[in-house]
Every structure is written in structure tokens, then in C-alpha cells.
C-alpha positions in Angstrom: 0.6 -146.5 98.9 1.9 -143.5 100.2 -0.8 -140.3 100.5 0.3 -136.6 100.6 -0.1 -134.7 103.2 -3.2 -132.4 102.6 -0.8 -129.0 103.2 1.8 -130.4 100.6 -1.4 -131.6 98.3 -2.3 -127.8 98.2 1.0 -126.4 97.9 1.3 -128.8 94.3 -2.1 -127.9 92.9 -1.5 -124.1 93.6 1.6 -124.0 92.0 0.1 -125.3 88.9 -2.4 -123.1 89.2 -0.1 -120.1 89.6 0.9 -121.1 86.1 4.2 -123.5 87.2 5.2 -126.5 85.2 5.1 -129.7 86.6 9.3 -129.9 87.1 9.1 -126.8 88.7 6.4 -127.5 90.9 8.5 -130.8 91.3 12.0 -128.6 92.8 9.9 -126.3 94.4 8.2 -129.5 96.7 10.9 -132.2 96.6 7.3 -134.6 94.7 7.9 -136.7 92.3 6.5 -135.8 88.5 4.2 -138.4 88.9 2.7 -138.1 91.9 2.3 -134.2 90.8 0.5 -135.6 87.6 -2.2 -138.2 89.3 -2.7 -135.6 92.0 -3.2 -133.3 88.9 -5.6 -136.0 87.7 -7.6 -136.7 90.7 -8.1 -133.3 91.3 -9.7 -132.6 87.9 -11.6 -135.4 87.8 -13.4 -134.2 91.2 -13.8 -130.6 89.6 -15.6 -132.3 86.4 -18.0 -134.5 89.4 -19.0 -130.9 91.3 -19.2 -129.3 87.8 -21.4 -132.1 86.5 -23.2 -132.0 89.8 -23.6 -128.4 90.6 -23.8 -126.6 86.9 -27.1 -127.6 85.6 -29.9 -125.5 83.9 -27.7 -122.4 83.6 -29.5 -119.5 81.5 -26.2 -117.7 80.5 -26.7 -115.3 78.4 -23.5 -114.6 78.0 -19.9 -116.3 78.5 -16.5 -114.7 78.8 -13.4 -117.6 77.9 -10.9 -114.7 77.6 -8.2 -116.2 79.7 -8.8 -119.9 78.5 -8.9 -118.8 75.2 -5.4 -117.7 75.5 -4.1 -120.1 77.3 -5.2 -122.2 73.9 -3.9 -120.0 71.9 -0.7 -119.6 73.4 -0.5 -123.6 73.7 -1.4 -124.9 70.5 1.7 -124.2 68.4 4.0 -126.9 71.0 
């Protein structure tokens, strides 16, 4: 199995961040859909470990979702 080079690894997930999509992200790196997906994968699966690790016994009084909540929004109708 072939493993991406760290540089590129953080070129993919900050284009997704950014807002890309994933064939855009593809042109824009010359990586393969899915590669870009399991990276995609992987690298939200170790976010939900160091949430589930880190975030425990939080007394939030408050919680702002603004910008998810749009993102929902905006999503839900395709």
C-alpha cells in the first residue's frame, strides 16, 4: 500500500476544509477520489479519538453551532 506524503496529506484535508469538494480537491492534487475519501475517513476518525479523549466533564453553559448549523441547512435539501 502506497502512503501519502505528510505535505500532500495536508494539502487534501485543507482543501476540504476550505470548503472544496472532493473532485476538486482531486484536480487540484493529481489524488485519486478515494484515497481523498479514506484519508477523509482516517482523519475524522482520529478527531472523534482526541475528542472522546480530551472533551470530558465540560460545564458549557453555552454553545454556539452557527456555522454547522448552516452547513446543515444548506446541505439537507441534496
Amino acid at each position: 500500500m502506497n502512503i501519502i506524503p505528510i505535505d500532500r496529506q495536508a494539502q487534501i484535508i485543507g482543501a476540504l476544509v476550505e470548503g472544496n469538494s472532493i473532485r476538486s480537491t482531486q484536480r487540484m492534487t493529481s489524488t485519486h477520489r478515494d484515497t481523498i475519501m479514506r484519508l477523509m475517513v482516517s482523519v475524522g476518525e482520529r478527531c472523534e479519538s482526541i475528542m472522546d479523549e480530551q472533551m470530558r466533564n465540560l460545564s458549557c453553559r453555552h454553545i454556539q453551532v452557527d456555522e454547522i448549523w448552516t452547513y446543515v441547512q444548506k446541505n439537507k435539501d441534496i
